[in-house]
C-alpha positions in Angstrom: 36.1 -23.8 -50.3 33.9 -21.5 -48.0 35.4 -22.0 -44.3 32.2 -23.3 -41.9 31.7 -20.5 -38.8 30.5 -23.4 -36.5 33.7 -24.9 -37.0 36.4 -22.9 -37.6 39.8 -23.8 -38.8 42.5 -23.5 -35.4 43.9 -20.4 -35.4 47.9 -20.1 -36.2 48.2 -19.0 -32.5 46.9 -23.3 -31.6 49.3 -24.4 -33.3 51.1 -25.5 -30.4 48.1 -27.0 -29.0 46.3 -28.9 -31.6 44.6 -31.5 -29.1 43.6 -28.3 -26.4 42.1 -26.4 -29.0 40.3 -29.6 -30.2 39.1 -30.7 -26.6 37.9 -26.4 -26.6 36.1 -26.7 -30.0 34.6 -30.2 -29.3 33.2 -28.6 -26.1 31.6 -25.7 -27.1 30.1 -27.8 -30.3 29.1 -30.3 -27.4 27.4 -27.5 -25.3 25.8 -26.0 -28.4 23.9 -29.3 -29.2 22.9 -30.1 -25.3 21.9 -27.1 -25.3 19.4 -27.7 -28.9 17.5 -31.0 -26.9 17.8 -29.1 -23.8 15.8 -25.8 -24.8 12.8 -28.1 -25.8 12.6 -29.3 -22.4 12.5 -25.6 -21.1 16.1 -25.8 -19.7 18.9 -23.8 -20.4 22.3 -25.5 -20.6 23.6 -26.5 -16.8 20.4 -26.5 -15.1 20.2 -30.1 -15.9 23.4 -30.2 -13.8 21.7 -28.5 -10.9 18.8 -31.0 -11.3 20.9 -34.2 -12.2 22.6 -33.1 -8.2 19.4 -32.7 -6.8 17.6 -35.8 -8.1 20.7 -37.6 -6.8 21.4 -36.5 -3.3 18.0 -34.8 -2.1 17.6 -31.3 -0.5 20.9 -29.6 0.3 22.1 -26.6 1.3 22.5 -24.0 -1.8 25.9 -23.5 -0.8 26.7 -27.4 -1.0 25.0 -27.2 -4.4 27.5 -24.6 -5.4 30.4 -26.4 -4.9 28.9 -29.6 -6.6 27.9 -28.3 -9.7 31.5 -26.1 -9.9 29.8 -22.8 -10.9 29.4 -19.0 -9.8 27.4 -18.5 -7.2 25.8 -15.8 -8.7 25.0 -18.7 -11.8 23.6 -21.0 -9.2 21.1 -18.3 -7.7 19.7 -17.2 -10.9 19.3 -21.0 -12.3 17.5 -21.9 -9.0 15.6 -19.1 -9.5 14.1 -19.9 -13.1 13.9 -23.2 -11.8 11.6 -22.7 -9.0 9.3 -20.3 -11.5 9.0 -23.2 -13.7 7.9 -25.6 -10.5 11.5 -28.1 -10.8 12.7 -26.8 -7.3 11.9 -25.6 -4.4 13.5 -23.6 -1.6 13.2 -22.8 2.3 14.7 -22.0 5.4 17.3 -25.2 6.7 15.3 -26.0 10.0 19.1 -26.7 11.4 20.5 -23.2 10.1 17.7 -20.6 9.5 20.3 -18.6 7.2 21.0 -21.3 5.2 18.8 -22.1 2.4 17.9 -26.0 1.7 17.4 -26.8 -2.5 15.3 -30.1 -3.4 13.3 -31.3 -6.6 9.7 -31.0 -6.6 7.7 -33.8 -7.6 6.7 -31.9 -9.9 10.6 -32.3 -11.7 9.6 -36.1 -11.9 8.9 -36.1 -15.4 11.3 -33.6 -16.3 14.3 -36.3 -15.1 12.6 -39.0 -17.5 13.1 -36.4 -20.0 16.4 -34.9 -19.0 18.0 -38.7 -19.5 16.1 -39.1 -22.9 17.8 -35.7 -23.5 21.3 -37.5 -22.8 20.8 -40.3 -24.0 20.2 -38.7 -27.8 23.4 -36.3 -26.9 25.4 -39.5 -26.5 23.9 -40.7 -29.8 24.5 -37.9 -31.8 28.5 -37.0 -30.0 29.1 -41.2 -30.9 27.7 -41.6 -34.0 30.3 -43.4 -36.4 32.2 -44.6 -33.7 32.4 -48.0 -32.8 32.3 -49.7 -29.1 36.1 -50.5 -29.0 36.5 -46.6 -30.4 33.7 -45.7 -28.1 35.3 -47.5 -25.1 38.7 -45.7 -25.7 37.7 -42.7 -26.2 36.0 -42.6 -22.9 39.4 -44.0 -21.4 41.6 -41.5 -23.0 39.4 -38.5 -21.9 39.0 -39.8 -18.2 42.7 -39.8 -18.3 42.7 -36.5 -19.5 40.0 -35.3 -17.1 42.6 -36.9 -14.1 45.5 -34.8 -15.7 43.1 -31.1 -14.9 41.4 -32.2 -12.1 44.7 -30.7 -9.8 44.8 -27.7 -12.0 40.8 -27.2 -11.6 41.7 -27.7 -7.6 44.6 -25.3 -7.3 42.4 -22.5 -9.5 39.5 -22.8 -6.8 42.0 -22.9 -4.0 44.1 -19.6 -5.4 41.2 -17.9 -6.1 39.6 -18.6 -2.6 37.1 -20.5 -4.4 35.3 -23.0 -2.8 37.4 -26.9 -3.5 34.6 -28.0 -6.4 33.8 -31.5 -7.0 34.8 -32.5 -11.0 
């Protein structure tokens, strides 16, 4: 039997983390198909973060923005940058901080949200499928309990590396 490169067998080297290498797998697999819905929308994977923010809490200051999506700042830039070519955002001067830069959601980005939740919605669909709601409601449990266990770990990385304390 022919091994599948999508998804590999763990390598000998997992073997003392069977559920890690799982949670890595089932993430990247994850990513790969949010990715698939997402490229038809004209999104790459994690602007729909950036969006998702700014649909939520308005204009805010692309350093805020940073730190609530958790990424590089240099990621941030270039996504806000493909995103205002494509008309989804906007930037300009904050009137209370002239070197500070304010990031909203252009009206334009209206239909794009419709879209972007369609987009999750099938995502939710396809990662579920086969799974019942009792299975469906503990899996949910067990990997917020998970989450809680590498939130402090996630923390004490962005507070070691001088990183800025990002929201997860």
């Amino acid at each position: 039997m022919k091994a599948d490169p999508a998804c590999p067998e763990p390598p000998s080297t997992a073997s003392g983390g069977p559920v890690s290498h799982a949670i890595s797998q089932t993430a990247r697999l994850h990513r790969i198909a949010a990715g698939r819905l997402l490229r038809d929308l004209g999104l790459y994977p994690g602007q729909e973060f950036v969006m998702m923010h700014l649909w939520d809490a308005g204009p805010v200051r692309q350093s805020e923005l940073i730190k609530a999506v958790g990424l590089d700042p240099s990621t941030v830039t270039k996504m806000l940058q493909r995103l205002e070519q494509s008309g989804h955002v906007r930037r300009c001067p904050d009137p209370a901080d002239r070197r500070a830069a304010l990031v909203e959601a252009t009206g334009a980005s209206c239909g794009l949200k419709a879209q972007v939740e369609q987009a999750w919605q099938r995502l939710e669909e396809i990662t579920l499928a086969g799974l019942d709601e009792p299975e469906r409601k503990e899996l949910l449990r067990l990997l917020g309990h998970v989450e809680g266990n590498l939130c402090p770990q996630a923390r004490e990385a962005a507070a070691t590396d001088g990183a800025c304390d990002a929201e997860v």
